[in-house]
C-alpha positions in Angstrom: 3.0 112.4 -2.2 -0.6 112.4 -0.1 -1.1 109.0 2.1 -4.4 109.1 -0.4 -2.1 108.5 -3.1 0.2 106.3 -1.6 -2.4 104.1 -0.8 -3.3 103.6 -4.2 0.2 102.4 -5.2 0.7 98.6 -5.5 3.6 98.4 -4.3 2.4 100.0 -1.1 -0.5 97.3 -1.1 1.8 94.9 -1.3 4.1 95.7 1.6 0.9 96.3 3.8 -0.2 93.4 3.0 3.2 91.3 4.3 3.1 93.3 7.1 -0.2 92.4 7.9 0.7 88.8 6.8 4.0 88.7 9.3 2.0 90.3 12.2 -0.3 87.6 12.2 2.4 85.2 12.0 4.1 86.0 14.6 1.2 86.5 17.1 -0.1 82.9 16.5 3.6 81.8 17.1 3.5 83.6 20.4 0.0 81.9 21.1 1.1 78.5 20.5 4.4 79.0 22.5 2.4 80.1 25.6 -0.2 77.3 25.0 2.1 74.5 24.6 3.1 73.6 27.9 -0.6 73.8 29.1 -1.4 71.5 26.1 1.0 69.2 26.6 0.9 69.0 30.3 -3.3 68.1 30.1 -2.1 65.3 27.4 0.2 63.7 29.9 -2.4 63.7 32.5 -4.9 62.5 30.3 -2.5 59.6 29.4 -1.7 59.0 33.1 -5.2 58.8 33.5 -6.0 56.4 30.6 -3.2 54.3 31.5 -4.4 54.0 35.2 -8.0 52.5 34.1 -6.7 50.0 31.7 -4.4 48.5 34.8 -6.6 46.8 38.0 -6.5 49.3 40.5 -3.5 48.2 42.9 -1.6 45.8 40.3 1.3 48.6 40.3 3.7 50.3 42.5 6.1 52.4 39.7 5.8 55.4 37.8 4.7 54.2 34.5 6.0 56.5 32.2 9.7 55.4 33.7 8.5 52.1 32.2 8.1 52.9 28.8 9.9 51.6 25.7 9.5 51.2 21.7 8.4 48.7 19.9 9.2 48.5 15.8 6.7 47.1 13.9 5.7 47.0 10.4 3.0 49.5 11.0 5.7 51.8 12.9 6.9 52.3 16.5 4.1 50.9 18.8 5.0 52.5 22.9 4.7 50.1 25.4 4.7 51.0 29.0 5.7 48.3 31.9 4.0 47.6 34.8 5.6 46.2 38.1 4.3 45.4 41.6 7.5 45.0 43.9 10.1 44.8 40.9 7.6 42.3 39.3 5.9 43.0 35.8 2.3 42.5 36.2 1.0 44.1 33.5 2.0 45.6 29.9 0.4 48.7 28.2 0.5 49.2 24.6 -0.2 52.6 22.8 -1.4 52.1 19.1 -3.4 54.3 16.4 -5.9 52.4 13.8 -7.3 54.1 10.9 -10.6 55.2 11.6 -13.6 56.5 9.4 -12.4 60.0 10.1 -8.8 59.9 10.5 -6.7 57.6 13.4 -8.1 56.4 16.0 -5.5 56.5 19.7 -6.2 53.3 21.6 -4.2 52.1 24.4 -4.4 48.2 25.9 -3.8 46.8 29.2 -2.7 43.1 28.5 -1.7 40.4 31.1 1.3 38.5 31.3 -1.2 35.4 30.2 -2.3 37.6 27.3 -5.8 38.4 28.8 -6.9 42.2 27.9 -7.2 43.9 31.2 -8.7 47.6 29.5 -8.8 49.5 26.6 -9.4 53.0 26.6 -9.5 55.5 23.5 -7.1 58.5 24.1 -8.0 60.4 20.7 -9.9 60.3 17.4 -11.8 62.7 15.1 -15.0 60.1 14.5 -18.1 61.4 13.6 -19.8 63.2 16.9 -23.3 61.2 17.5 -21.8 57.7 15.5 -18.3 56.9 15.9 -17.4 58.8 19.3 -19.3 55.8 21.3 -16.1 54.2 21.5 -15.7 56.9 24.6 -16.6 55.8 27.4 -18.2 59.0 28.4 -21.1 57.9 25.2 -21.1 54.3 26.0 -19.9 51.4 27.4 -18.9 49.4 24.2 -14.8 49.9 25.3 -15.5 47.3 28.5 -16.1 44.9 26.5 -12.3 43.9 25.8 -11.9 43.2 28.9 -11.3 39.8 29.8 -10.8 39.1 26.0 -7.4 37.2 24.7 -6.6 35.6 21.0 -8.2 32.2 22.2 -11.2 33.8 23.7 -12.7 34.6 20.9 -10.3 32.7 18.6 -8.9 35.0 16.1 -11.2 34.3 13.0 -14.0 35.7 15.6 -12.3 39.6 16.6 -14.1 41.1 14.5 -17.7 43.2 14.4 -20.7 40.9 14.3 -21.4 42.1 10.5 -18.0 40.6 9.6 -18.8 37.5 11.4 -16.9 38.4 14.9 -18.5 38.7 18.2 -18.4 42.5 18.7 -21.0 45.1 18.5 -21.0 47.8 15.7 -22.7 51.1 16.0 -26.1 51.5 14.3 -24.9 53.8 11.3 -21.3 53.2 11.9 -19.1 50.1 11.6 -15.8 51.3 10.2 -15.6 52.9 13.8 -15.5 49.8 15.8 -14.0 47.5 12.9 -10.9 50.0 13.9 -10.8 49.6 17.4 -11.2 45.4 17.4 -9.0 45.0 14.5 -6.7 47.7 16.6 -7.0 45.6 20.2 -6.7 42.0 17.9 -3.3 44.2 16.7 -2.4 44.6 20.3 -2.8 41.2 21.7 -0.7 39.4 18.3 2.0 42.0 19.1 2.5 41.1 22.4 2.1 37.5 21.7 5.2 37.7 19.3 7.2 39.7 21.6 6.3 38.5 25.5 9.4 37.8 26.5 10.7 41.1 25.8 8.1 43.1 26.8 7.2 41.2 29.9 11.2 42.0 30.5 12.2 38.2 30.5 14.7 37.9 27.6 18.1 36.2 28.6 
C-alpha cells in the first residue's frame, strides 16, 4: 500500500491524530514542570512582599511564613500569618478571597492587636483592566484608605461603598469591585474580632 493511500484510511487519520494529540500533551506537561518552580517561587516573593507593606516597617523581627496558621470559617480556611517583635505578637495578617465582578478577588489585611487595620494590599484578581484593577496600588491609591480603619471607626452599618450608604469610594463604572474589597476587609476585621485570643496567640 502507497503512503498516498494510507493516508486516506481513517483509521490512519485517526491514530495520527492521537499522536498528534499525545505529543502536545506531553510537551505542555514538560512546560509546566519546568515553569513551576519559577512560578511559584515569584508568588512567594510577591506574598513576602505584600505581606511586608501591610505591617509598619520595623514592627517585626520573625520569618512570617513560620508564623502562619488556618483559620476555619464558614466561607472556608482563611491563612493567617503572626507577627512578633522580640517573642511579642504585634501584628496579625489575614489572607482572604472575595467574589469580585470578574472572578475572586486575593486581599490580604494587616490588623492590630486593638483591631485597627494597619494595610491591605490585593495579591490577585481578574477585574476588568481600566475599571476594577484600581484596587492596585500601581492604578491608584484607593487601597490606603483602610488604613487606620477598625469596626468602630466607621461603625459597621458604614463599611460599605458610598452608593450603599458606607464611607468608601467606588470606581466611576465599577462598584462591584470595591463593594468586594470593603465587604472583604469588614470580613477581615469581624474574623479577627471573634477569634483575638487565638490568633493574637493568647488562649490559655
Amino acid at each position: 500500500m502507497n503512503l498516498a493511500a494510507l493516508r486516506d484510511r481513517l483509521d490512519y487519520q485517526i491514530v495520527l491524530l492521537g499522536a498528534t494529540a499525545l505529543l502536545a500533551a506531553a510537551l505542555l506537561a514538560g512546560a509546566n514542570a519546568l515553569t513551576r518552580p519559577a512560578i511559584a517561587a515569584a508568588e512567594a516573593r510577591d506574598l513576602t512582599e505584600s505581606l511586608a507593606q501591610v505591617l509598619p516597617v520595623g514592627s517585626f523581627d520573625n520569618d512570617l511564613a513560620t508564623e502562619a496558621l488556618s483559620l476555619d470559617t464558614a466561607q472556608g480556611p482563611v491563612t493567617v500569618w503572626r507577627a512578633r517583635k522580640e517573642g511579642a505578637t504585634t501584628a496579625v495578617v489575614l489572607r482572604l478571597a472575595q467574589p469580585g465582578y470578574s472572578g475572586l478577588i486575593h486581599i490580604v489585611v494587616g490588623i492590630a492587636p486593638d483591631g485597627q487595620v494597619l494595610g491591605v494590599r490585593v495579591l490577585k484578581h481578574t477585574e476588568t483592566p481600566g475599571l476594577g484593577d484600581k484596587i492596585e496600588t500601581a492604578k491608584g491609591d484607593w487601597i490606603h484608605g483602610f488604613a487606620g480603619k477598625s469596626l468602630t471607626a466607621p461603625e459597621p452599618a458604614r463599611w460599605a461603598v458610598k452608593k450603599d450608604g458606607g464611607v468608601f469610594d467606588q470606581f466611576t463604572g465599577a462598584t462591584i469591585t470595591p463593594r468586594a474589597v470593603v465587604n472583604g476587609v469588614k470580613r477581615a476585621l469581624e474574623l479577627f474580632a471573634n477569634e483575638r485570643a487565638r490568633l493574637l496567640g493568647e488562649e490559655k
